[in-house]
VMD Tcl script that builds the backbone (N, CA, C; Angstrom):
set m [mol new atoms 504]
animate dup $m
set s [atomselect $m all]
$s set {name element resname resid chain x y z} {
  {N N UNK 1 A 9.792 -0.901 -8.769}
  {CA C UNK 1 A 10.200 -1.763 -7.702}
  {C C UNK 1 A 9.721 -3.187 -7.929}
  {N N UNK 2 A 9.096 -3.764 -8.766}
  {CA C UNK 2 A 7.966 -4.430 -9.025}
  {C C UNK 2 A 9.517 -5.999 -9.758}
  {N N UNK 3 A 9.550 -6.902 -9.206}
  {CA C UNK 3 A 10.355 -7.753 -9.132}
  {C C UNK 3 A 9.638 -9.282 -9.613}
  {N N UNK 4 A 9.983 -10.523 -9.846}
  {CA C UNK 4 A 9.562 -11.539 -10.120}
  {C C UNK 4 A 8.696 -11.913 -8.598}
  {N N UNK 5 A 9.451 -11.807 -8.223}
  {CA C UNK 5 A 8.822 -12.432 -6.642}
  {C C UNK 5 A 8.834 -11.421 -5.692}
  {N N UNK 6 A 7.596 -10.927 -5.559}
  {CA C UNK 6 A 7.057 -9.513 -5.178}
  {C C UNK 6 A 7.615 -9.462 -4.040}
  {N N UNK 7 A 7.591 -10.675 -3.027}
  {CA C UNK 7 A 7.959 -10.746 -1.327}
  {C C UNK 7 A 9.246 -10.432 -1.116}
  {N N UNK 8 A 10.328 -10.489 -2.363}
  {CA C UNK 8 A 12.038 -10.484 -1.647}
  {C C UNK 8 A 12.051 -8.632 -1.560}
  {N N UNK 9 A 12.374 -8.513 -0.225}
  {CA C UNK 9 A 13.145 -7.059 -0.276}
  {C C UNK 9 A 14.911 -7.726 0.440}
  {N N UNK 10 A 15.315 -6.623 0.365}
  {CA C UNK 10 A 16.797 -6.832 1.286}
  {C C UNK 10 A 16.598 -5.289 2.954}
  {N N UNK 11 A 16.422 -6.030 3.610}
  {CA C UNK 11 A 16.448 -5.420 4.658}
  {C C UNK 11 A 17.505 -4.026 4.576}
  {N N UNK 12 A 18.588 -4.771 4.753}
  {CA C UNK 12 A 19.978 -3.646 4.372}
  {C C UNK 12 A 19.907 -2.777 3.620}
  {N N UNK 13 A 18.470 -2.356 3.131}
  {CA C UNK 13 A 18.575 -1.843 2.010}
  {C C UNK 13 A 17.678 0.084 2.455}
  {N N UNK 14 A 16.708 -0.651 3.377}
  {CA C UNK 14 A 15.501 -0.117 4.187}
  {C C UNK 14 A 15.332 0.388 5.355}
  {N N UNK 15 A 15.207 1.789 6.036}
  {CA C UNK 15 A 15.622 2.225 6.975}
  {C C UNK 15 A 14.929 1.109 8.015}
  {N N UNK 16 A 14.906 1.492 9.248}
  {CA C UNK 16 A 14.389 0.980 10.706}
  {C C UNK 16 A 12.836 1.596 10.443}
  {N N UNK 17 A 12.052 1.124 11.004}
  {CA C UNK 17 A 10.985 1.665 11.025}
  {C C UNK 17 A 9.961 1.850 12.092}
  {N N UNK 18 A 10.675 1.932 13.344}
  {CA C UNK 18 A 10.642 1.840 14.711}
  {C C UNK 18 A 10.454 3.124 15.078}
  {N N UNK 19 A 10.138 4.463 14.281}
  {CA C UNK 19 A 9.973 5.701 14.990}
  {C C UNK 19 A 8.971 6.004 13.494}
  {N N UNK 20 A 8.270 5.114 13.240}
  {CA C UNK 20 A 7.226 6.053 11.902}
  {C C UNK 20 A 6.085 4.989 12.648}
  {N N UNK 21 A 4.660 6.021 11.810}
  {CA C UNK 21 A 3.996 5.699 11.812}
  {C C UNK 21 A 3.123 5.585 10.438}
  {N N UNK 22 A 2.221 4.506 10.444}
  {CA C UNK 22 A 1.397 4.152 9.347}
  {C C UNK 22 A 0.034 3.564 9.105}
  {N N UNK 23 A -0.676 3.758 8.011}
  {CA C UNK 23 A -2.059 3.863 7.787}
  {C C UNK 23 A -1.692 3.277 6.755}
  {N N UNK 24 A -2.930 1.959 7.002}
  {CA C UNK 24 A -3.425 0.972 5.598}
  {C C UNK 24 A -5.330 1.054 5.856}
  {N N UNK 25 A -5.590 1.377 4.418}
  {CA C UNK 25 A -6.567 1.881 4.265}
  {C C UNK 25 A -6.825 0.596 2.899}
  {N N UNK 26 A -7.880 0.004 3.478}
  {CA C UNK 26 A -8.090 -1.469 2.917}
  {C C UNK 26 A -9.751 -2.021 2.073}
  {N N UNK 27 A -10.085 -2.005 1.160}
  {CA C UNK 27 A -11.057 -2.061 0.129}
  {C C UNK 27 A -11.415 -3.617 0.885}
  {N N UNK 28 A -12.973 -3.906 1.215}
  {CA C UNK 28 A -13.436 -4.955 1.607}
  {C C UNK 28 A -13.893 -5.844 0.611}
  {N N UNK 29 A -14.101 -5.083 -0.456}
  {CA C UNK 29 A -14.135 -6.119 -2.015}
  {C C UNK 29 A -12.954 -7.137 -2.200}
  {N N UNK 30 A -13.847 -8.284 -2.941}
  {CA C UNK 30 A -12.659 -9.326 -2.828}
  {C C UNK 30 A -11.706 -9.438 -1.523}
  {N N UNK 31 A -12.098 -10.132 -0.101}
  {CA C UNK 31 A -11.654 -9.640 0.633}
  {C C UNK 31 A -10.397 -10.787 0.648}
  {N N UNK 32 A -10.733 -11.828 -0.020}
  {CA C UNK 32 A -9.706 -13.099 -0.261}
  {C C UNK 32 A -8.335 -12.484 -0.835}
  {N N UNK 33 A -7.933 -11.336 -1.650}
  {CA C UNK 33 A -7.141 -10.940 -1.892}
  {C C UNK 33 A -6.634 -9.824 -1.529}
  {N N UNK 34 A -7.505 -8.623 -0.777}
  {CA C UNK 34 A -7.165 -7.429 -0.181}
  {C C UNK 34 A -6.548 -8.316 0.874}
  {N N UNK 35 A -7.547 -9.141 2.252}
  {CA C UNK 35 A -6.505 -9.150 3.375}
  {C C UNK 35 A -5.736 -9.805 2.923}
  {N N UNK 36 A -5.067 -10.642 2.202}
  {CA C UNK 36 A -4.207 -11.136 1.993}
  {C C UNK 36 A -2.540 -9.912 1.663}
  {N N UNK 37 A -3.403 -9.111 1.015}
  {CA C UNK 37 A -2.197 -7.907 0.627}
  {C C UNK 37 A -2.222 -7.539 1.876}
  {N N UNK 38 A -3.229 -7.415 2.667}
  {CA C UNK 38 A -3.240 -6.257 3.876}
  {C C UNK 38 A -1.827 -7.246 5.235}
  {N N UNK 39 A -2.115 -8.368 5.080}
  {CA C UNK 39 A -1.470 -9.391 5.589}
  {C C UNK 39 A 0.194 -8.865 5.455}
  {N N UNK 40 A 0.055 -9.356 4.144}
  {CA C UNK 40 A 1.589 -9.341 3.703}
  {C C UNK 40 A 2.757 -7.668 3.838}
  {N N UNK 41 A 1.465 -6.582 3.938}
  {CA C UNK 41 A 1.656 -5.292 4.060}
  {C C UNK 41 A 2.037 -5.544 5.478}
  {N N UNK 42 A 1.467 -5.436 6.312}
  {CA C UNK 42 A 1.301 -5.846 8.029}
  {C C UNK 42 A 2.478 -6.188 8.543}
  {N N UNK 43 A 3.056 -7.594 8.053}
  {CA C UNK 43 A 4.127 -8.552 7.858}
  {C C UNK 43 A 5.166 -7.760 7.987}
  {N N UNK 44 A 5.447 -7.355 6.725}
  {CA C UNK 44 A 6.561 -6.630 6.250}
  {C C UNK 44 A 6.922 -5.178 7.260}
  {N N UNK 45 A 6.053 -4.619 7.344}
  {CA C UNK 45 A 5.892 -3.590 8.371}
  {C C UNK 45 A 6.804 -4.194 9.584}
  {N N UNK 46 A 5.797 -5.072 10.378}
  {CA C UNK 46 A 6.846 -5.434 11.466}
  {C C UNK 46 A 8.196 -5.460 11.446}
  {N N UNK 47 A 8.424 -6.380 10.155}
  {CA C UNK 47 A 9.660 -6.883 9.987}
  {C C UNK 47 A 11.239 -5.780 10.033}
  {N N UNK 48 A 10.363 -4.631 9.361}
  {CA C UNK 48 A 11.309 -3.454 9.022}
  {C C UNK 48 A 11.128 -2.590 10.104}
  {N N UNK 49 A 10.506 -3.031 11.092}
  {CA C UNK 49 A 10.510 -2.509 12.926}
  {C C UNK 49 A 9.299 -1.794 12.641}
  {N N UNK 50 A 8.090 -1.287 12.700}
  {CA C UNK 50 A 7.407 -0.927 12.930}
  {C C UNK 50 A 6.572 -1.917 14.054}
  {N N UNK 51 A 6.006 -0.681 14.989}
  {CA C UNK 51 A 5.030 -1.596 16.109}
  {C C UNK 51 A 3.656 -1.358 15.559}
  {N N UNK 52 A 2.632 -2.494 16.189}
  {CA C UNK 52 A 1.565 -2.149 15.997}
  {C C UNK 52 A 0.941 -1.288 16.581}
  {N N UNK 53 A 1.127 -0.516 17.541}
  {CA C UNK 53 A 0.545 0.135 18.132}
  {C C UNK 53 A 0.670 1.481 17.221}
  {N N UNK 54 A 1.833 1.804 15.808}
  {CA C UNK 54 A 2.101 2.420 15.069}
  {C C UNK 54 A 1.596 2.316 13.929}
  {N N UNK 55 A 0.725 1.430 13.671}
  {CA C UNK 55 A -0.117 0.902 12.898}
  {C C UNK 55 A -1.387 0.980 12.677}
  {N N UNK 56 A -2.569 1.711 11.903}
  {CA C UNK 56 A -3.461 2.076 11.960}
  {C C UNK 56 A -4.334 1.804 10.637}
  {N N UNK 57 A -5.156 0.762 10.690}
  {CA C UNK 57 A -5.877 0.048 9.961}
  {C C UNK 57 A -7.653 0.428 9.596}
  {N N UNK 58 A -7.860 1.165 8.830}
  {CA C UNK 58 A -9.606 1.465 8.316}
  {C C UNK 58 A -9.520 0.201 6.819}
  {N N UNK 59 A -10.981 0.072 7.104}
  {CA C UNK 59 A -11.519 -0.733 5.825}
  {C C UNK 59 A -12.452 0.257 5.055}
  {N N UNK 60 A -12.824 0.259 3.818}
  {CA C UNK 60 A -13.416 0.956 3.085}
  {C C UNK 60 A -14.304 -0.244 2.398}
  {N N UNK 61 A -15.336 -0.053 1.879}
  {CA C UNK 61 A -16.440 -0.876 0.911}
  {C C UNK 61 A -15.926 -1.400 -0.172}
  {N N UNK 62 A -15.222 -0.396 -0.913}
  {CA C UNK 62 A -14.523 -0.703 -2.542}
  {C C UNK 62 A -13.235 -0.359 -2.188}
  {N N UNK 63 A -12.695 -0.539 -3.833}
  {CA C UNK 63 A -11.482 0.151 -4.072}
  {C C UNK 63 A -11.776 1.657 -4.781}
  {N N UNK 64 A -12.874 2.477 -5.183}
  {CA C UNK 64 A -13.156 3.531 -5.422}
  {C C UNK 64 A -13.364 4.358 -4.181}
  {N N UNK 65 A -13.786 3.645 -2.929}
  {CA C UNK 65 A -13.640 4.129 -1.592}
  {C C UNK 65 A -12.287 4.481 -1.067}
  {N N UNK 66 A -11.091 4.275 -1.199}
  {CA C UNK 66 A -9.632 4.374 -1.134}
  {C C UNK 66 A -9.363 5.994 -0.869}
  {N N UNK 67 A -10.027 6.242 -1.527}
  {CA C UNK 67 A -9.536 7.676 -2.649}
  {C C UNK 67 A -9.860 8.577 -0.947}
  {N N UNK 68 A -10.958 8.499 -0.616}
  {CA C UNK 68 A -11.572 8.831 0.480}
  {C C UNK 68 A -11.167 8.603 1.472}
  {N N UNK 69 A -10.913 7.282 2.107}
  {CA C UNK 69 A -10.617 6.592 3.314}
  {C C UNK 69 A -9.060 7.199 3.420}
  {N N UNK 70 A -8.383 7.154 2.607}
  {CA C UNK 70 A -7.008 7.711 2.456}
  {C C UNK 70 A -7.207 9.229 2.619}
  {N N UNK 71 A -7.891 10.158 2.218}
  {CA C UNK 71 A -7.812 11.449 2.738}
  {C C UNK 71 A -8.203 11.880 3.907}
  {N N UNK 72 A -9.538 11.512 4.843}
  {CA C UNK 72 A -9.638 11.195 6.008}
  {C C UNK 72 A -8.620 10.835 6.918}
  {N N UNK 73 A -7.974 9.899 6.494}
  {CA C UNK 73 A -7.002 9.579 7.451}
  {C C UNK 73 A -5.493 10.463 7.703}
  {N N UNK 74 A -5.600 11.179 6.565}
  {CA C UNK 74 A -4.709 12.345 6.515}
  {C C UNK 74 A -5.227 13.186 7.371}
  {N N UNK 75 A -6.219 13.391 6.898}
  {CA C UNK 75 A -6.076 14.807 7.752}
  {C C UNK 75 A -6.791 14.513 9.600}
  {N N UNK 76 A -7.086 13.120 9.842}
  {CA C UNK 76 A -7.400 12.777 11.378}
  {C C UNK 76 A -6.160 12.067 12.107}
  {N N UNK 77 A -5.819 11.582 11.279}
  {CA C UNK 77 A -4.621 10.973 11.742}
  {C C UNK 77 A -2.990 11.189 11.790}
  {N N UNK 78 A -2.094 11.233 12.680}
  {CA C UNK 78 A -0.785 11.215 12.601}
  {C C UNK 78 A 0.213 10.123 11.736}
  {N N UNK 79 A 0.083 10.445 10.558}
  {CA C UNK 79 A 0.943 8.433 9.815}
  {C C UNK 79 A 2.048 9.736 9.067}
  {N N UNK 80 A 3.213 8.925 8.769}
  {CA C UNK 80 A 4.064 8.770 7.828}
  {C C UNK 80 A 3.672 8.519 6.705}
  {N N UNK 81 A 2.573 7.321 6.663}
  {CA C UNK 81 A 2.716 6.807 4.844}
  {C C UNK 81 A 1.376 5.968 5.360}
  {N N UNK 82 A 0.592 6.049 4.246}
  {CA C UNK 82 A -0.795 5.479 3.950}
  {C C UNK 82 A -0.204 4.686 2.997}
  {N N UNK 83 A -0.626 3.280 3.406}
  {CA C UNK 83 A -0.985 1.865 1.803}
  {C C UNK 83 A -2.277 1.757 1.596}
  {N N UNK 84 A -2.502 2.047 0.481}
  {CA C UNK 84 A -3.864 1.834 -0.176}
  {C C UNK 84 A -4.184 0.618 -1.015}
  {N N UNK 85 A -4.842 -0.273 -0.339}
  {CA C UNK 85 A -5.246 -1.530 -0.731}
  {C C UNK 85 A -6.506 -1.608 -1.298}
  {N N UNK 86 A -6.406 -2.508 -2.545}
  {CA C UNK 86 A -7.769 -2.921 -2.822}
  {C C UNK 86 A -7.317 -3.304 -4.192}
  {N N UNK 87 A -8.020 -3.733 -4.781}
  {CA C UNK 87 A -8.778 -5.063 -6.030}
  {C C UNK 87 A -9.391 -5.058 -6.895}
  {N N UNK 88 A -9.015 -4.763 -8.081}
  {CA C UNK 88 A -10.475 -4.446 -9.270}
  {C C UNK 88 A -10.452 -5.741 -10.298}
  {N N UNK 89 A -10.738 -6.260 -10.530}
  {CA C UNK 89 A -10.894 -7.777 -11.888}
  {C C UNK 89 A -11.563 -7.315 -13.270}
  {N N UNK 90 A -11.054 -7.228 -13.733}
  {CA C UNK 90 A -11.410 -6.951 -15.295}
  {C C UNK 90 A -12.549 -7.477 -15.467}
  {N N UNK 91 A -13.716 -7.120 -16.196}
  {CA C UNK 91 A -14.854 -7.887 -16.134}
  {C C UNK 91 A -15.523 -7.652 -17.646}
  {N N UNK 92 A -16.821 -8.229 -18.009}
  {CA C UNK 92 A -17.551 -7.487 -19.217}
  {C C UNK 92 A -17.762 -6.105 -19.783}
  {N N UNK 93 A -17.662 -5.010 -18.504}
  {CA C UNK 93 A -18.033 -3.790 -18.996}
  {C C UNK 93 A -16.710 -2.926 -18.606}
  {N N UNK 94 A -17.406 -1.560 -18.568}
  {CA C UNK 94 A -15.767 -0.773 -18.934}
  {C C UNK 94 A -15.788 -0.221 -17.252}
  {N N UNK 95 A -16.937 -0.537 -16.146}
  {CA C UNK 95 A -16.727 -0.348 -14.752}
  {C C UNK 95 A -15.302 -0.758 -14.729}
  {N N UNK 96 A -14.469 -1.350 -15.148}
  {CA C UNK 96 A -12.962 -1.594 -14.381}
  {C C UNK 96 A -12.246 -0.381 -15.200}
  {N N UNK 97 A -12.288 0.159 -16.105}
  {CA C UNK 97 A -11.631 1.356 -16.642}
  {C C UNK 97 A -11.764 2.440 -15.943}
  {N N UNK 98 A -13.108 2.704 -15.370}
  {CA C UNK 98 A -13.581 3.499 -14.716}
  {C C UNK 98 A -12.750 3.111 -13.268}
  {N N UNK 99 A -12.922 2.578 -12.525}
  {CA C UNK 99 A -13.005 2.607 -11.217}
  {C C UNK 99 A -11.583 2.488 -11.063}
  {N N UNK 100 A -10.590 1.912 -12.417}
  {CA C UNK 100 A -9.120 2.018 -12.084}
  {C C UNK 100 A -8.593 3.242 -12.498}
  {N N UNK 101 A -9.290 3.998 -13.338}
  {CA C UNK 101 A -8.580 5.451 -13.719}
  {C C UNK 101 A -9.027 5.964 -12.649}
  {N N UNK 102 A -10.175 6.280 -12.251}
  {CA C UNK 102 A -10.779 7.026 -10.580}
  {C C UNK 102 A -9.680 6.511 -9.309}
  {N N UNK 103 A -9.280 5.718 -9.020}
  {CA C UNK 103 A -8.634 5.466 -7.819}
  {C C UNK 103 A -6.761 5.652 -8.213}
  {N N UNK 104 A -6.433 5.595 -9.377}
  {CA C UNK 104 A -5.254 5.755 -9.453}
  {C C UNK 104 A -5.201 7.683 -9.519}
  {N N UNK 105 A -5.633 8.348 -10.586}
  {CA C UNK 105 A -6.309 9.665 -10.440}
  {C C UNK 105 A -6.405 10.327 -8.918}
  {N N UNK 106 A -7.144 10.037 -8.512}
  {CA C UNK 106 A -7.422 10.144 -6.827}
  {C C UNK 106 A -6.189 9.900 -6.151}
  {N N UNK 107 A -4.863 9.090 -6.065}
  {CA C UNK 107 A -3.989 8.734 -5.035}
  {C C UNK 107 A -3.243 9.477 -5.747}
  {N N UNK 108 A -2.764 9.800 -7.102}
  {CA C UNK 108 A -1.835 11.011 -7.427}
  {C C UNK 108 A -2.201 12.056 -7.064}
  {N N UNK 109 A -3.672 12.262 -7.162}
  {CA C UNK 109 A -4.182 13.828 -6.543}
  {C C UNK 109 A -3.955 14.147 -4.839}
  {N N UNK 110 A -4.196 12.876 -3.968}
  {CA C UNK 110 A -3.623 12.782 -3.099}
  {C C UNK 110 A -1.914 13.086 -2.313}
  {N N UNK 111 A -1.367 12.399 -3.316}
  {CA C UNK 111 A 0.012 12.563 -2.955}
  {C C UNK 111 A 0.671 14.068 -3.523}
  {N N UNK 112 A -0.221 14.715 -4.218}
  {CA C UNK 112 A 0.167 15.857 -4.904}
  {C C UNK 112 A -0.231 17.401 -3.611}
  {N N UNK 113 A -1.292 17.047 -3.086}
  {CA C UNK 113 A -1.985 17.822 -2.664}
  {C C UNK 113 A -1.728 17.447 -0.765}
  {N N UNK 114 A -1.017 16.673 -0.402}
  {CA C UNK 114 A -0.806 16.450 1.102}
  {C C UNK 114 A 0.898 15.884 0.930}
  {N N UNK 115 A 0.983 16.398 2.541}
  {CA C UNK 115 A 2.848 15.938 2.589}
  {C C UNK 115 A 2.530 14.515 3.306}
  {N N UNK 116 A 1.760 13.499 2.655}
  {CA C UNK 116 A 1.778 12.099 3.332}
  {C C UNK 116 A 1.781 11.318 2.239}
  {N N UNK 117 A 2.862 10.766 2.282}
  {CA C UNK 117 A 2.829 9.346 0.568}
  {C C UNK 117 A 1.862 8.551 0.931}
  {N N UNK 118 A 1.215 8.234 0.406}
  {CA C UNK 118 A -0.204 7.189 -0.416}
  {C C UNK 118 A 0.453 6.693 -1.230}
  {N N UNK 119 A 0.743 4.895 -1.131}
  {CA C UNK 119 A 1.358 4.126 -1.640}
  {C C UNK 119 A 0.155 3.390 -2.560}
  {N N UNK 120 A 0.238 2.897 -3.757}
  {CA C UNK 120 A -0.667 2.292 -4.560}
  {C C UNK 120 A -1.028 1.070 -4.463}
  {N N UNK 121 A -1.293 0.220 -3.700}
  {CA C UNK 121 A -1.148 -0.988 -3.545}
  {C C UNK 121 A -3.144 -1.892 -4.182}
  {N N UNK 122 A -3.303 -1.423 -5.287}
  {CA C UNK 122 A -4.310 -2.162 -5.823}
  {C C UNK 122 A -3.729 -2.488 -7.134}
  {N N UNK 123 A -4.173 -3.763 -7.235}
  {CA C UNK 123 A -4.320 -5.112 -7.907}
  {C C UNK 123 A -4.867 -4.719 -9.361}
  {N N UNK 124 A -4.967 -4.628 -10.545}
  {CA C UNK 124 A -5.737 -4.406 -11.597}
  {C C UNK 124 A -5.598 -5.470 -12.376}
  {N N UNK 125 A -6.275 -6.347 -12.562}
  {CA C UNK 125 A -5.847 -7.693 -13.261}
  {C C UNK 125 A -6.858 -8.105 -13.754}
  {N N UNK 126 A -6.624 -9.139 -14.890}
  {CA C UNK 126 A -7.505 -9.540 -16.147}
  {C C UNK 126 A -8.623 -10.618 -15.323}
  {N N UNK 127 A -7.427 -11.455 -14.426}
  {CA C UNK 127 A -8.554 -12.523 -13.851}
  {C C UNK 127 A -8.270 -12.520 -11.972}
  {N N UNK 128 A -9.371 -13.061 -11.443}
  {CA C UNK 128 A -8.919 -13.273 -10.254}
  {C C UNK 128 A -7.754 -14.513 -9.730}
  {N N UNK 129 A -7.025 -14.696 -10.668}
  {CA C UNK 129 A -6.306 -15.499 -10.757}
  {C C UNK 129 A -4.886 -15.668 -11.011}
  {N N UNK 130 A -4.950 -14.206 -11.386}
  {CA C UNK 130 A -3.550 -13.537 -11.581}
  {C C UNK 130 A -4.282 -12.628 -10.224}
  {N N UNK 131 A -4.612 -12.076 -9.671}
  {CA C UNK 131 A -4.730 -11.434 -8.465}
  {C C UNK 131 A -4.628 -12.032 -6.924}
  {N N UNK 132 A -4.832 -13.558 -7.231}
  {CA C UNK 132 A -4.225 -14.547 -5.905}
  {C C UNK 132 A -2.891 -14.259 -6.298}
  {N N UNK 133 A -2.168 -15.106 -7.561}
  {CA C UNK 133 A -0.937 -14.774 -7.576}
  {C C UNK 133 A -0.304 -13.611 -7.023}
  {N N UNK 134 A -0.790 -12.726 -7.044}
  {CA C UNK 134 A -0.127 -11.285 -6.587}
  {C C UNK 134 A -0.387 -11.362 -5.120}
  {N N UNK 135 A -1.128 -11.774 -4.715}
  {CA C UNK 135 A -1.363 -11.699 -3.218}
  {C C UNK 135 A -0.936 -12.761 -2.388}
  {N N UNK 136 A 0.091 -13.352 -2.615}
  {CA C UNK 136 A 0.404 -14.429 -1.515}
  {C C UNK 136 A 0.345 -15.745 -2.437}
  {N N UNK 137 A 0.188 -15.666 -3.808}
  {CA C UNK 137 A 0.389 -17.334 -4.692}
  {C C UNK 137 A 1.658 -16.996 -4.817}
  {N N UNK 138 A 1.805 -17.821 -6.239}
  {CA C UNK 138 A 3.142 -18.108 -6.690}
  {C C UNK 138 A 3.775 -16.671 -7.037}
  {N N UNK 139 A 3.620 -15.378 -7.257}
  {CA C UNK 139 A 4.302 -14.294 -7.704}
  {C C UNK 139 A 5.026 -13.361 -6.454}
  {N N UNK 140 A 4.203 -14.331 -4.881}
  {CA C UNK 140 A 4.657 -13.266 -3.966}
  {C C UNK 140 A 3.545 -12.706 -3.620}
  {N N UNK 141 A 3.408 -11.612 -2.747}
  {CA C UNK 141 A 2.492 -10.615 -2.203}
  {C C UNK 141 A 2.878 -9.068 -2.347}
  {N N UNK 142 A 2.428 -8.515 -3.136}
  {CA C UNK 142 A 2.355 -7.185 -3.651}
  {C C UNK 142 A 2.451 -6.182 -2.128}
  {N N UNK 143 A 1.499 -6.654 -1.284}
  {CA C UNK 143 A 1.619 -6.036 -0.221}
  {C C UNK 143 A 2.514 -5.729 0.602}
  {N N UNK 144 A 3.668 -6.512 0.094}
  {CA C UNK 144 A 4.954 -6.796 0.896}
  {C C UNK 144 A 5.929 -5.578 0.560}
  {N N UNK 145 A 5.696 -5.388 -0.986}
  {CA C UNK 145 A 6.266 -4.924 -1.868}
  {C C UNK 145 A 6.062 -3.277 -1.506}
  {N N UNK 146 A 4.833 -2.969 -1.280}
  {CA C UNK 146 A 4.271 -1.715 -0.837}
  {C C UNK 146 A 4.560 -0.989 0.409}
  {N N UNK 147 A 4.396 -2.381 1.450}
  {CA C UNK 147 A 4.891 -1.988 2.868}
  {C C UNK 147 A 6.529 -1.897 2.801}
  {N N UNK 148 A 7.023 -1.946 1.501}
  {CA C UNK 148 A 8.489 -1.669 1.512}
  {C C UNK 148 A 8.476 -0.323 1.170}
  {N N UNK 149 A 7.762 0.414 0.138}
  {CA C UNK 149 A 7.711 1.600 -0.480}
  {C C UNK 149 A 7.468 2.160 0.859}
  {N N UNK 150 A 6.522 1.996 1.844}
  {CA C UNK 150 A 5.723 2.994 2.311}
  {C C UNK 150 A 6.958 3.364 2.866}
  {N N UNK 151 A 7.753 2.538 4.134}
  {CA C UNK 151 A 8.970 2.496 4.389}
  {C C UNK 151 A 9.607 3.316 4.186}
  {N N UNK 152 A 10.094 3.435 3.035}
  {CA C UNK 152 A 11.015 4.372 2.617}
  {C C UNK 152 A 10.701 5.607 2.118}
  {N N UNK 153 A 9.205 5.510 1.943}
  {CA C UNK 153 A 8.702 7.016 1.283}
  {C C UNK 153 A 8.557 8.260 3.364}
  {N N UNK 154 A 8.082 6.934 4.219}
  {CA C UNK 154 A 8.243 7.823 5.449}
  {C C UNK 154 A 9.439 8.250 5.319}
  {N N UNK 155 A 10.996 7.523 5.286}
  {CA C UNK 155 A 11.596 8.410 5.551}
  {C C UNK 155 A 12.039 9.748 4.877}
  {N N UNK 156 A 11.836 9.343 3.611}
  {CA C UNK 156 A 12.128 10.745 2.820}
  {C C UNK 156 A 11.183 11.872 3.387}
  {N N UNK 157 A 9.749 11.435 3.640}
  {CA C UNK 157 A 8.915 12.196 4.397}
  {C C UNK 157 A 9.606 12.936 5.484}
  {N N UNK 158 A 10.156 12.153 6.259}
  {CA C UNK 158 A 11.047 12.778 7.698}
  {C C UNK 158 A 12.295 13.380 7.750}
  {N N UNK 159 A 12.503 13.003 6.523}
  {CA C UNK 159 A 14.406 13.332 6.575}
  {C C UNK 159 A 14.721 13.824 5.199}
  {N N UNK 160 A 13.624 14.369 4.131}
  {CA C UNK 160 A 13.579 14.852 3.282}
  {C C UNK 160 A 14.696 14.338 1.977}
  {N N UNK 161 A 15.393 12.873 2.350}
  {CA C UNK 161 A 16.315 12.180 1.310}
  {C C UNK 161 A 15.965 10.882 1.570}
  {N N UNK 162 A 16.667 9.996 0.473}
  {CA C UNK 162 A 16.554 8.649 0.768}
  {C C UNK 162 A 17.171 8.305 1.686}
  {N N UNK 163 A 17.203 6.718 2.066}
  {CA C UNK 163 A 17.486 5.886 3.244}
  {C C UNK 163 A 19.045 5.904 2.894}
  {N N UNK 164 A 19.141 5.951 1.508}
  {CA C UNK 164 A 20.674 5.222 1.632}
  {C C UNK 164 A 21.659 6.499 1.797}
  {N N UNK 165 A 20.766 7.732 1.793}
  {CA C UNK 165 A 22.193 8.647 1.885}
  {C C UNK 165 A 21.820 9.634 3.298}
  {N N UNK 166 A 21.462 8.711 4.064}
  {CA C UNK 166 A 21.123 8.976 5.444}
  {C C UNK 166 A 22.119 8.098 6.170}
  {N N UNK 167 A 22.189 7.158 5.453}
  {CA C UNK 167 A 22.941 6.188 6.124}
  {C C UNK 167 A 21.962 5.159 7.306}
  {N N UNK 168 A 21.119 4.505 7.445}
  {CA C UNK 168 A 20.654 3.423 7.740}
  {C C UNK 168 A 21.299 2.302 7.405}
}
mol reanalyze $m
mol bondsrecalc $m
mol representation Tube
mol addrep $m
């Protein structure tokens, strides 16, 4: 799904989203670029009709916290579709190999093992600088991009097909 300019979806494209509910589960690391995704996630949500009151927001410490905060909320909460936010920056040691194979690992094991899509919405990037870009610079907001997936992964969730052969 992953486009030049992360922010364009086409509405027409994306069911209503006025009868789902959803969970963003948000890494407080680097918080300059999580809320910013969490923002643009949020955004987009509305836009494609979701209310806030349908909207259900935990923060976690890291992005290795995800893995967690996202299963919790499965099994306490009523959502359609969990976005999993958060941020890792490439650094001197191999902690970013680690903590990005652990949290990607973890949200497939997730989505494998519960009927609730866990959308991927962390950042893995060389600098924090290509990770503004992704979050609201010049490339768009990734988050936007996600709160489009989640979207459409509820409805397959609900209606067991895509949007477009439902007819939305």
């Amino acid at each position: 799904m992953a486009t030049t300019d992360l922010s364009y979806y086409d509405k027409a494209t994306i069911p209503n989203a006025k009868n789902f509910r959803f969970g963003i589960v948000v890494s407080e690391w680097n918080p300059e670029i999580t809320q910013n995704l969490k923002k643009g996630a949020l955004d987009a949500l509305l836009d494609c009709g979701a209310t806030k009151e349908n909207i259900i927001s935990w923060d976690v410490p890291g992005s290795f916290e995800l893995v967690y905060g996202c299963k919790k909320m499965i099994q306490s909460q009523k959502v359609d579709a969990i976005i999993a936010i958060g941020n890792v920056i490439q650094g001197e040691t191999k902690h970013f190999d680690f903590v990005c194979e652990g949290v990607t690992q973890g949200i497939i094991d997730l989505n494998v093992k519960f009927d609730i899509p866990v959308i991927f919405c962390v950042l893995t990037d060389n600098t924090k600088q290509q990770s503004l870009d992704r979050s609201g610079g010049k490339l768009g907001n990734k988050g936007i991009e996600c709160a489009v997936a989640a979207v459409k992964m509820a409805a397959i969730k609900n209606f067991g097909r895509t949007s477009e052969s439902i007819g939305f």
